[in-house]
N, CA, C and O atoms as a DFTB+ gen file, in Angstrom:
668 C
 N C O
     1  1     137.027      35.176     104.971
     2  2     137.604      35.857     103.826
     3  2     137.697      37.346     104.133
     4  3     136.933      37.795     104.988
     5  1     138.499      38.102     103.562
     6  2     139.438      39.327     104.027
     7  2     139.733      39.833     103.239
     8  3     140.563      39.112     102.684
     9  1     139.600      40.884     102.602
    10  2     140.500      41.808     101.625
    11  2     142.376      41.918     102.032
    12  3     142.936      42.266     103.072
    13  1     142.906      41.476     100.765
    14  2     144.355      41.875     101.269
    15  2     144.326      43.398     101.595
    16  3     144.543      43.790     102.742
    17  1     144.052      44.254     100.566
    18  2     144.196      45.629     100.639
    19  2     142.948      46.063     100.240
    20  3     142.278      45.638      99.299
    21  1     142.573      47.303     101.348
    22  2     141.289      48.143     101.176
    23  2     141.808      49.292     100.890
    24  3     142.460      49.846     101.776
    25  1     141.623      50.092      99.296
    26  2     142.214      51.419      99.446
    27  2     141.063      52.696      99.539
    28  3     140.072      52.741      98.809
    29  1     141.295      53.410     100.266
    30  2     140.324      54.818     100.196
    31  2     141.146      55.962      99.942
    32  3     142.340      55.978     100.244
    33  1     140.596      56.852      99.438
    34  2     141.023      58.492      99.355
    35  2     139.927      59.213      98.759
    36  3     138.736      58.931      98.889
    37  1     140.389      60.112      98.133
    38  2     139.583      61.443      97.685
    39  2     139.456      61.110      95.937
    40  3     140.161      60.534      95.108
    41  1     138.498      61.632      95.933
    42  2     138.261      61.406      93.982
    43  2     139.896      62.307      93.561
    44  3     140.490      63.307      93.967
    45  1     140.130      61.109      92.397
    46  2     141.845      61.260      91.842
    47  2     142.756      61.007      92.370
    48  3     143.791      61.429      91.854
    49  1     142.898      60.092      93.829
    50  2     143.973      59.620      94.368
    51  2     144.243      58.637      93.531
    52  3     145.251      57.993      93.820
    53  1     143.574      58.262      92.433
    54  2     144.232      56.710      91.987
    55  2     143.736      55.182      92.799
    56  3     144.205      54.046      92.739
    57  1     142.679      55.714      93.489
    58  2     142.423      54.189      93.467
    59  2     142.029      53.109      92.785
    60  3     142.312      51.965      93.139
    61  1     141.433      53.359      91.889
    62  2     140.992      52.366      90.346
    63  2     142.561      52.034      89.870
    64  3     142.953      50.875      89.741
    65  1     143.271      53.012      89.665
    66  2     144.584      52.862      88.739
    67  2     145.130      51.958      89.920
    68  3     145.416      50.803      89.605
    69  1     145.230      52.167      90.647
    70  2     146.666      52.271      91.735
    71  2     145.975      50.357      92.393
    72  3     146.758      49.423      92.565
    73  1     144.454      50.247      92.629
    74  2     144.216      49.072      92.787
    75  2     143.946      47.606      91.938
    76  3     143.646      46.464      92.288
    77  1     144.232      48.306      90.573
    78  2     144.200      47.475      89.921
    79  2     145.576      46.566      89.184
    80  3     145.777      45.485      88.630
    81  1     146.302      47.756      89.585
    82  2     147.914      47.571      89.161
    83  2     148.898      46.704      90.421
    84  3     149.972      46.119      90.283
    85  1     148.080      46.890      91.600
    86  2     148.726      46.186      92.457
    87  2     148.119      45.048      93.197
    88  3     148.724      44.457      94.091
    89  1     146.479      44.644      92.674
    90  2     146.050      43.590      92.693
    91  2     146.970      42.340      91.704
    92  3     147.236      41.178      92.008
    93  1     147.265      43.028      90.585
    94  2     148.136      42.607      89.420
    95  2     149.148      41.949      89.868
    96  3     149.529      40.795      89.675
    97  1     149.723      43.195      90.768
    98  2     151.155      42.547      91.277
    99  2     151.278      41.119      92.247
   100  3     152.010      40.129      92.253
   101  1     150.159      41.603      93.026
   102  2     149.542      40.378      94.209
   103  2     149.334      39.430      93.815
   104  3     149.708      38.498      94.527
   105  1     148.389      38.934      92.021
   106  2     148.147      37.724      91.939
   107  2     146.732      37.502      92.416
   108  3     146.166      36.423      92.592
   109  1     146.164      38.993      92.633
   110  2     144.532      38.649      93.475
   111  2     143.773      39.579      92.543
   112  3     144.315      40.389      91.792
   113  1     142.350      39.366      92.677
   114  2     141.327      40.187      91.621
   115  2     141.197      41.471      92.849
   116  3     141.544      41.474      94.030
   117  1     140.462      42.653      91.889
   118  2     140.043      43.787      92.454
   119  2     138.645      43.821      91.979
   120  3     138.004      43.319      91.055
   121  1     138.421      44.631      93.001
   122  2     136.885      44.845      92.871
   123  2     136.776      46.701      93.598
   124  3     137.422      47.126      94.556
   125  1     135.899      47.367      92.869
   126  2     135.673      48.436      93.498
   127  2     134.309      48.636      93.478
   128  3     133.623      48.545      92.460
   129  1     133.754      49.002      94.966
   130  2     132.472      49.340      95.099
   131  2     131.681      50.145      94.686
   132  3     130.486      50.071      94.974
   133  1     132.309      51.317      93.733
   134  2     131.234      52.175      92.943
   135  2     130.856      51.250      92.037
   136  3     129.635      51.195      91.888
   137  1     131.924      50.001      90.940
   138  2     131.088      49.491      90.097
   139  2     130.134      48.348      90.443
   140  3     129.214      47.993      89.706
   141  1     130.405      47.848      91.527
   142  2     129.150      47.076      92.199
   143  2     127.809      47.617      92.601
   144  3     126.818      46.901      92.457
   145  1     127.670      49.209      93.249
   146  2     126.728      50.048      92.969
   147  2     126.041      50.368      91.714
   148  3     124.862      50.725      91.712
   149  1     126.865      50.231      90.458
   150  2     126.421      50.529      89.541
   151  2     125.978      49.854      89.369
   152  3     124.761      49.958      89.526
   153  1     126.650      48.260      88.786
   154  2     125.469      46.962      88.564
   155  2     124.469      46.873      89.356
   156  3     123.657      46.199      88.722
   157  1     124.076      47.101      90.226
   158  2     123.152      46.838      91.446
   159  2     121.821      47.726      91.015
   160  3     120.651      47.345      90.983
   161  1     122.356      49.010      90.698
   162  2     121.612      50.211      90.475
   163  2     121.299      49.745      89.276
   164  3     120.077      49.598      89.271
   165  1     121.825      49.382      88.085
   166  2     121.980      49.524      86.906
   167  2     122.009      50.203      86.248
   168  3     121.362      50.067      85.209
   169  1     123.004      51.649      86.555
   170  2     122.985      52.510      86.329
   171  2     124.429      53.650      86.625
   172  3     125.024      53.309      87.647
   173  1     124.899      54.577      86.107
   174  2     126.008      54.960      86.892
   175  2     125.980      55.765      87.839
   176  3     124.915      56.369      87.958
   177  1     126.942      56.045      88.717
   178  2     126.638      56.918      90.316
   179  2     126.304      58.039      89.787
   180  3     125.101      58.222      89.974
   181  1     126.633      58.615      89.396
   182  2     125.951      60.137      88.923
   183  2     124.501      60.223      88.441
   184  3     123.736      61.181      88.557
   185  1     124.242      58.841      87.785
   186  2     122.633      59.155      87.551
   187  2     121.820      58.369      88.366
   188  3     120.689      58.080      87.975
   189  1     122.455      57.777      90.022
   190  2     121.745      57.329      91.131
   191  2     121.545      58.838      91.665
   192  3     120.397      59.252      91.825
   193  1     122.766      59.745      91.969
   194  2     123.015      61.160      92.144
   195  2     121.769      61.475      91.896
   196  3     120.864      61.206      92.685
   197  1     121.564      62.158      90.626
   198  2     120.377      62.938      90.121
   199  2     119.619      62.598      90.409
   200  3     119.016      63.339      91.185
   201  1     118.893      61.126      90.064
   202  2     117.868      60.277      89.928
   203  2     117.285      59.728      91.328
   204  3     116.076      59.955      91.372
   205  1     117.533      59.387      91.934
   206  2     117.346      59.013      93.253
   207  2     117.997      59.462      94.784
   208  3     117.638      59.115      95.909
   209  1     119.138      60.408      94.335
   210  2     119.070      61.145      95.491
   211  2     120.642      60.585      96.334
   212  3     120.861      59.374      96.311
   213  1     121.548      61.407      96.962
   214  2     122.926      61.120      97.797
   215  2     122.170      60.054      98.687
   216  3     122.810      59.026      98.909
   217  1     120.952      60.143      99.209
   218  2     120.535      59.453     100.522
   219  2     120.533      57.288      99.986
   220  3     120.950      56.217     100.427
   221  1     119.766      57.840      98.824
   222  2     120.175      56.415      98.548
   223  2     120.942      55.677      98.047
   224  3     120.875      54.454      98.173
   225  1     122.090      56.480      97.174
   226  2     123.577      56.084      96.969
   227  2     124.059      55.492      97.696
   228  3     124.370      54.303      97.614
   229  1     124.282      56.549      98.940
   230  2     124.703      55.980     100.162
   231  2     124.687      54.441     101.085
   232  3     125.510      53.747     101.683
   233  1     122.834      54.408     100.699
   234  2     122.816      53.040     101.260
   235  2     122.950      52.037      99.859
   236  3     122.466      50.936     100.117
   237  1     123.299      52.091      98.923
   238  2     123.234      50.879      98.277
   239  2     124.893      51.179      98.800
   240  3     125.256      50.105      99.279
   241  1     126.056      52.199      98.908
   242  2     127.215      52.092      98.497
   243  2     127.375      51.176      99.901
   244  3     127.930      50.082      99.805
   245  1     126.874      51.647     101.224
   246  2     127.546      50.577     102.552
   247  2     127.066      49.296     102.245
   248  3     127.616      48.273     102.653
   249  1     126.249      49.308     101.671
   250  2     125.516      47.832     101.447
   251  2     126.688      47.056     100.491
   252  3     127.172      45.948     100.721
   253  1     126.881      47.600      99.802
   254  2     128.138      47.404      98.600
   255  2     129.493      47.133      99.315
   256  3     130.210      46.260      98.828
   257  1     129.897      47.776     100.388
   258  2     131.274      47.799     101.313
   259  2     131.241      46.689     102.060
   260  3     132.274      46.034     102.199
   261  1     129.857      46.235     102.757
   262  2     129.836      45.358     103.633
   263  2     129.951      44.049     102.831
   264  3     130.517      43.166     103.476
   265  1     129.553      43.682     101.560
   266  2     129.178      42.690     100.822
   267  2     130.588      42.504     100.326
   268  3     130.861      41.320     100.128
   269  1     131.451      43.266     100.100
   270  2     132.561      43.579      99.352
   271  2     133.600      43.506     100.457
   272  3     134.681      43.961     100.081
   273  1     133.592      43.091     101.642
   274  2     134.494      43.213     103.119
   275  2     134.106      41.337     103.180
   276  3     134.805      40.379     103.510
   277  1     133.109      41.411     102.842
   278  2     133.055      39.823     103.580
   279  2     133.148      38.552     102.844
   280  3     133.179      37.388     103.241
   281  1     133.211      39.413     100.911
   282  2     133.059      38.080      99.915
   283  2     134.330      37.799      99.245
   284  3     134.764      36.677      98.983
   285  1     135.100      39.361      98.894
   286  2     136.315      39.714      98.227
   287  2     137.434      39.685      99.258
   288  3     137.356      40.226     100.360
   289  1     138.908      38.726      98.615
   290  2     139.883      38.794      99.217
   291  2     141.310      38.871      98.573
   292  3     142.443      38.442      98.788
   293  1     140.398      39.933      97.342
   294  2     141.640      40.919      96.465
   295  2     141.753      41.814      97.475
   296  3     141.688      41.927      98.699
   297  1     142.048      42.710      95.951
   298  2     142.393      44.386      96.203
   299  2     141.083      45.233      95.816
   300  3     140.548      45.405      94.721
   301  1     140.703      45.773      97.292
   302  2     138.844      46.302      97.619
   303  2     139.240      48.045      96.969
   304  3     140.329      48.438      97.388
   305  1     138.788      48.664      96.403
   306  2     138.850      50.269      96.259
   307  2     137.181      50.900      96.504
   308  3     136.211      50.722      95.766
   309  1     137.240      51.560      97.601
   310  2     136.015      52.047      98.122
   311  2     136.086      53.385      97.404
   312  3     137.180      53.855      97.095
   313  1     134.863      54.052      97.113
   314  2     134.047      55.175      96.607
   315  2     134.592      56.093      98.001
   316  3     134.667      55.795      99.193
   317  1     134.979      57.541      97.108
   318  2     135.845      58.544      98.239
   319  2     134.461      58.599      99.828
   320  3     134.561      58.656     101.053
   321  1     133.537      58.552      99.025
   322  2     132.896      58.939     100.668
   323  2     132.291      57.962     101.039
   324  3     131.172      58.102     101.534
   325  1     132.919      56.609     100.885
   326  2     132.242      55.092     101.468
   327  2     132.502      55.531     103.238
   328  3     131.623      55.447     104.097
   329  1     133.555      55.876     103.411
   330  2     133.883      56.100     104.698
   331  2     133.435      56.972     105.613
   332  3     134.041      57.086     106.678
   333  1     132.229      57.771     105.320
   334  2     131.415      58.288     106.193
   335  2     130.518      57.661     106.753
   336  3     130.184      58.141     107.836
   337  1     129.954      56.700     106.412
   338  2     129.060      55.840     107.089
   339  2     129.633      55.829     108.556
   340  3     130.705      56.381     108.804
   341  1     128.987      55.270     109.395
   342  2     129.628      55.186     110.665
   343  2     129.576      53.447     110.557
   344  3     130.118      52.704     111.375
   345  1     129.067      53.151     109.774
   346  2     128.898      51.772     109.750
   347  2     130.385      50.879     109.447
   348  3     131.132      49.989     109.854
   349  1     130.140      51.883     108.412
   350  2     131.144      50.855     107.552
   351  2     132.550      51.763     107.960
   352  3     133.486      51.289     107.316
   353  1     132.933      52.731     108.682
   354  2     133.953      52.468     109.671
   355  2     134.320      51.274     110.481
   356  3     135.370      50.654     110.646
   357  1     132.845      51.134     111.029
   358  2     133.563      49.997     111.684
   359  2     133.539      48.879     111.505
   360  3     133.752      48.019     112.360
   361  1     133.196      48.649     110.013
   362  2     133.298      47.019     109.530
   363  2     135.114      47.364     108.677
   364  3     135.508      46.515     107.878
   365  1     135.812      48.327     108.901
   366  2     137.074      48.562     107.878
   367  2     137.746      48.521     109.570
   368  3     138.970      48.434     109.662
   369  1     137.240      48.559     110.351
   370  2     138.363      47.998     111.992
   371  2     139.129      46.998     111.585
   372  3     138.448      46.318     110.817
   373  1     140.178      46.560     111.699
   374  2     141.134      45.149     111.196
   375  2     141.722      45.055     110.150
   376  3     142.823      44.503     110.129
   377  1     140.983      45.715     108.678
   378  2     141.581      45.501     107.940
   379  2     142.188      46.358     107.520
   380  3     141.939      47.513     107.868
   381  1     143.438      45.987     106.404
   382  2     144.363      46.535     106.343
   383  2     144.313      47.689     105.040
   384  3     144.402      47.478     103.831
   385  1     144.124      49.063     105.834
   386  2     143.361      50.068     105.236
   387  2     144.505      50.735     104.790
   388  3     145.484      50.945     105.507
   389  1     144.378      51.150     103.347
   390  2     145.674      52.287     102.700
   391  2     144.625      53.344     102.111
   392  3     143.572      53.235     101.484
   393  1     145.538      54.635     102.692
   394  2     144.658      55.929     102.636
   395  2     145.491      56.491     101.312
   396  3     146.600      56.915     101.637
   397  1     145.156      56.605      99.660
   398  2     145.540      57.098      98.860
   399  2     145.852      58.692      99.202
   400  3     144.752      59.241      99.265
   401  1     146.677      59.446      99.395
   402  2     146.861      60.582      99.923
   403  2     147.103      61.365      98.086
   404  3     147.851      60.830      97.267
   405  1     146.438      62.434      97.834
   406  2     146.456      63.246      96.778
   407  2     145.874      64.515      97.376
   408  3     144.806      64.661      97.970
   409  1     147.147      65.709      96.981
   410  2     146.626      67.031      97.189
   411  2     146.027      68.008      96.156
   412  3     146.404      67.862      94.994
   413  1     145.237      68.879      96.403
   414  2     144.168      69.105      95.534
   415  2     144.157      69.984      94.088
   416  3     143.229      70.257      93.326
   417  1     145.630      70.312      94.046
   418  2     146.185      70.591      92.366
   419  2     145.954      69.067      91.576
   420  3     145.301      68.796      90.568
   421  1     146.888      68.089      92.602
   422  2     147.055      66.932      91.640
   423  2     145.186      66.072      91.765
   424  3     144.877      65.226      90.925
   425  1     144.537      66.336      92.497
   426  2     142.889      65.936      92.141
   427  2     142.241      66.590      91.204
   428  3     141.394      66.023      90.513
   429  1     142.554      67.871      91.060
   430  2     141.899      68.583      90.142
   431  2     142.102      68.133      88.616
   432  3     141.277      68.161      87.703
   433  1     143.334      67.743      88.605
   434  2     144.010      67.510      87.668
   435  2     143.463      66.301      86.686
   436  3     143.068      66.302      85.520
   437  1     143.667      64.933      88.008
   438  2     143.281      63.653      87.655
   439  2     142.051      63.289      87.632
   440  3     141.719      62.197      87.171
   441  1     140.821      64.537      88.348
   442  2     139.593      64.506      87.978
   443  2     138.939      64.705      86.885
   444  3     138.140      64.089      86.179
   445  1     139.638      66.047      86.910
   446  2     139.119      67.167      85.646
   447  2     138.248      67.403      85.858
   448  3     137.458      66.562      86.287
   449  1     137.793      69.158      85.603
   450  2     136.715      69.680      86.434
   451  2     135.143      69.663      85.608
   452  3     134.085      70.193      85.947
   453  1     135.483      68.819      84.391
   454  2     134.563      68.754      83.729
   455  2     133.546      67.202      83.785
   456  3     132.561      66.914      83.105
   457  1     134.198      66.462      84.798
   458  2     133.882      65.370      84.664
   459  2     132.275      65.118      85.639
   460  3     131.686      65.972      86.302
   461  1     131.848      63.513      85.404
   462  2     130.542      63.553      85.920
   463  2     130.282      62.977      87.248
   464  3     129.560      62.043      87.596
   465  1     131.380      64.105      88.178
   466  2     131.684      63.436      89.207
   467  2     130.120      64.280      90.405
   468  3     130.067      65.486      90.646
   469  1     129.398      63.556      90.768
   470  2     127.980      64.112      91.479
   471  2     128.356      65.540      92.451
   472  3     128.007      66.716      92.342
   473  1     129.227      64.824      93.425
   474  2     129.563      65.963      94.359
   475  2     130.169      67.100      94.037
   476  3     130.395      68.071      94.760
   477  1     130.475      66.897      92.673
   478  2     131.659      68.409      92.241
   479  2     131.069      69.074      91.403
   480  3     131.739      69.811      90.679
   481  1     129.563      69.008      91.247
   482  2     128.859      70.031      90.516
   483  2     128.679      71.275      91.133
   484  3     128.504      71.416      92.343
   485  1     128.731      72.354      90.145
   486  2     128.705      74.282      91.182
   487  2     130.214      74.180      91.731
   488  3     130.504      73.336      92.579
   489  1     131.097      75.017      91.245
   490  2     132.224      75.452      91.699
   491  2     132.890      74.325      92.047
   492  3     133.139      74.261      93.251
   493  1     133.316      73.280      91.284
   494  2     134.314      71.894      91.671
   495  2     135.271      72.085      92.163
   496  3     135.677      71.224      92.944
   497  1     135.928      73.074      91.980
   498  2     137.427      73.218      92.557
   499  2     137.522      73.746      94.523
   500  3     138.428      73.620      95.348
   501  1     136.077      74.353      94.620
   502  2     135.920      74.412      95.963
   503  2     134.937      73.217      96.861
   504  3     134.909      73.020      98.076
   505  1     134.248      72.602      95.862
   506  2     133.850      72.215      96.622
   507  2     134.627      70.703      96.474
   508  3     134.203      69.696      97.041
   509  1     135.853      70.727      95.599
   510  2     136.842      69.068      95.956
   511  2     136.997      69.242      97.220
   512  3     136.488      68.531      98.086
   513  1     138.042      70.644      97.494
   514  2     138.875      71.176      98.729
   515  2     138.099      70.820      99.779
   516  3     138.641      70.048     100.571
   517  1     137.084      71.124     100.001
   518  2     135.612      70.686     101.416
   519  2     135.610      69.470     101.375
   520  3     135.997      68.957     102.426
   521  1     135.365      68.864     100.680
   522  2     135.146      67.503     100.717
   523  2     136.669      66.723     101.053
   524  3     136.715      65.671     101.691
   525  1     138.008      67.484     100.467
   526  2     139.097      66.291     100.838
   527  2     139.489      66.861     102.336
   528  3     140.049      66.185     103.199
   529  1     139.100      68.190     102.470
   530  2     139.455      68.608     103.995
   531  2     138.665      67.651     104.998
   532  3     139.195      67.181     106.005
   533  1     137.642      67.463     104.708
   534  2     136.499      67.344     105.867
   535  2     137.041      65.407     105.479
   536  3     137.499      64.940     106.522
   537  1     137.055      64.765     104.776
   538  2     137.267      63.519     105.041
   539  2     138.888      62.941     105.384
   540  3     139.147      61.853     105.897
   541  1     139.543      63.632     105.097
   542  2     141.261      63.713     105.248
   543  2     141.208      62.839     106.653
   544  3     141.821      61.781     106.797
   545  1     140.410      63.425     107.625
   546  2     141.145      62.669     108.936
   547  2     140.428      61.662     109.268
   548  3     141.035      60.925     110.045
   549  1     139.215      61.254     108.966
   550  2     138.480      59.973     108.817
   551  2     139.121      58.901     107.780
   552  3     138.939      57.693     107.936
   553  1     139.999      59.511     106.551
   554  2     140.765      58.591     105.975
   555  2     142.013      57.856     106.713
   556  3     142.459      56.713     106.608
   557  1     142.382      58.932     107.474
   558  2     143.845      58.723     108.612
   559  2     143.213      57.904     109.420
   560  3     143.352      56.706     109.175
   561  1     142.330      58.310     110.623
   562  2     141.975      57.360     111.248
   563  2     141.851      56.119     110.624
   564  3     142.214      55.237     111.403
   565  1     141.467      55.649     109.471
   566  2     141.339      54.220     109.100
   567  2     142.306      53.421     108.684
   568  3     142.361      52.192     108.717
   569  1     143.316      54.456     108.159
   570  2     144.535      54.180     107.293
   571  2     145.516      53.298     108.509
   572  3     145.663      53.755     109.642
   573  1     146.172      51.912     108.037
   574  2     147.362      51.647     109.068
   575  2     148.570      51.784     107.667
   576  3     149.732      51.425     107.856
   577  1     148.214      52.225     106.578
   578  2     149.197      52.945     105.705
   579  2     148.705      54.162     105.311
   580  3     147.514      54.264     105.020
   581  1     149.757      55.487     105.239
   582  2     148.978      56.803     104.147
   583  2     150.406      56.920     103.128
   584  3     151.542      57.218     103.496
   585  1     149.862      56.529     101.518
   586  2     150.776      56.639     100.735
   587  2     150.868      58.273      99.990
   588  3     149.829      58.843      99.657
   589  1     151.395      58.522      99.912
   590  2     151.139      60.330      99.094
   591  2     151.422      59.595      97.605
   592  3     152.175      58.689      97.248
   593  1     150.550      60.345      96.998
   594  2     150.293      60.215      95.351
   595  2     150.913      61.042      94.373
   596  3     151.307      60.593      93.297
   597  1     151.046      62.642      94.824
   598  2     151.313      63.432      94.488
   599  2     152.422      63.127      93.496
   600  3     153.159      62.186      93.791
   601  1     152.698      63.918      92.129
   602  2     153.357      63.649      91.051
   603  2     154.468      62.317      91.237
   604  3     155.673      62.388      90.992
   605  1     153.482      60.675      91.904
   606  2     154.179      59.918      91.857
   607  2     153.620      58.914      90.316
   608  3     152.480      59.122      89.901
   609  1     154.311      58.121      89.760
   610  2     153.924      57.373      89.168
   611  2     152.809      56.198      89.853
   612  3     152.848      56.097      91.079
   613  1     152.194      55.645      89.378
   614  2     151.170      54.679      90.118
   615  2     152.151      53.314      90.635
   616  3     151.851      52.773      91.699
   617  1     153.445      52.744      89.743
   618  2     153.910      51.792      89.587
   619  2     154.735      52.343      91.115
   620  3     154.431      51.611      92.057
   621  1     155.481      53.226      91.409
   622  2     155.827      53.532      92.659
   623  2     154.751      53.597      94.103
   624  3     155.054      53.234      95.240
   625  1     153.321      54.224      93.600
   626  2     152.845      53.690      94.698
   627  2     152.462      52.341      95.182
   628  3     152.328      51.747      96.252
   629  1     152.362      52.156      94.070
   630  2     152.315      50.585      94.832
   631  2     153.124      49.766      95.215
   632  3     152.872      48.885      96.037
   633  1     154.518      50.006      94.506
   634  2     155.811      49.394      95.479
   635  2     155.851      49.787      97.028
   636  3     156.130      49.009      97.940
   637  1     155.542      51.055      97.147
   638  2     155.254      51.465      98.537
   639  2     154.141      50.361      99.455
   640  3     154.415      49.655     100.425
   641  1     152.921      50.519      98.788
   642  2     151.660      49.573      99.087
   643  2     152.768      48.691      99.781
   644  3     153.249      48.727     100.914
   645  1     152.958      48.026      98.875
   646  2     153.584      46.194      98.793
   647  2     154.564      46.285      99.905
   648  3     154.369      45.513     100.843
   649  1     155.847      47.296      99.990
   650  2     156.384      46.904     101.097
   651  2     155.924      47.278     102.378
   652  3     156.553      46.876     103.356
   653  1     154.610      48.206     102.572
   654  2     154.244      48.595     103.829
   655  2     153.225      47.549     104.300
   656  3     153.095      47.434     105.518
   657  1     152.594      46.887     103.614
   658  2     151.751      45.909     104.229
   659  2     151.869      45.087     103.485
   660  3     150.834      44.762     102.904
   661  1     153.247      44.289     103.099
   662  2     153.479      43.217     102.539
   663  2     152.866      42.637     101.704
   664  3     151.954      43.367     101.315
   665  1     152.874      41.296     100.993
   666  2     152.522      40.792     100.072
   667  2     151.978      39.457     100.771
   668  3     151.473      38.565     100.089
């Protein structure tokens, strides 16, 4: 079992929206690994954040990717920094990886700088930019699609999705 589509990007590319609308289209369930972290945790990522620390987020989230690579064969949407692991790079080798591409007016935007996003506490708007710079080419490397998001509708990216790695 195989994920049709694994999507990654940066917090506000739309992967919740964008994977749930084109699991839809597919006829297959979605699943995204922050809310499997959460059930797991029982709790939400921001108060694993506070409460227990990035170090162990981390490992429940690869633990979450790997479980979620080998059980699910919807539409997978990984947590923006699932893809630092070195691990779980290379359990996303083969499959068919779409890199949500959003630039950082339109993240700011679809985040909102008020939200309870862990990593964007103290100056959010600089520290999105660090974070989508520094993972941008670890998303490419994985990507065998990069869709741009930017003032697109969601219903267009995923027509894109669909005809770049078929149905």
């Amino acid at each position: 079992m195989s994920p049709r589509v694994v999507l990654v990007g940066a917090p506000g590319a739309g992967k919740s929206t964008v994977g749930r609308m084109l699991a839809e289209r597919l006829g297959v369930a979605f699943r995204d690994t922050d809310a499997d972290v959460e059930a797991t945790a029982g709790k939400p990522v921001g108060d694993i954040f506070v409460e227990d620390g990035e170090e162990h987020f981390r490992e429940l989230e690869a633990r979450a990717v790997r479980l979620a690579l080998e059980e699910h064969d919807g539409v997978l949407s990984l947590g923006g920094g699932a893809v630092l692991a070195g691990s779980t790079r290379e359990l996303l080798a083969g499959h068919p990886v779409v890199y949500l591409e959003v630039g950082l007016a339109q993240a700011v935007q679809r985040v909102g700088l008020a939200s309870a996003r862990p990593l964007l506490v103290l100056n959010p708007r600089s520290r999105l930019k660090k974070l989508m710079e520094a993972r941008r080419p670890i998303y490419e490397g994985l990507a065998v699609l990069t869709v741009a998001t930017d003032e697109r509708d969601p219903e267009q990216v995923v027509d894109e999705i669909v005809k770049g790695v078929g149905s």
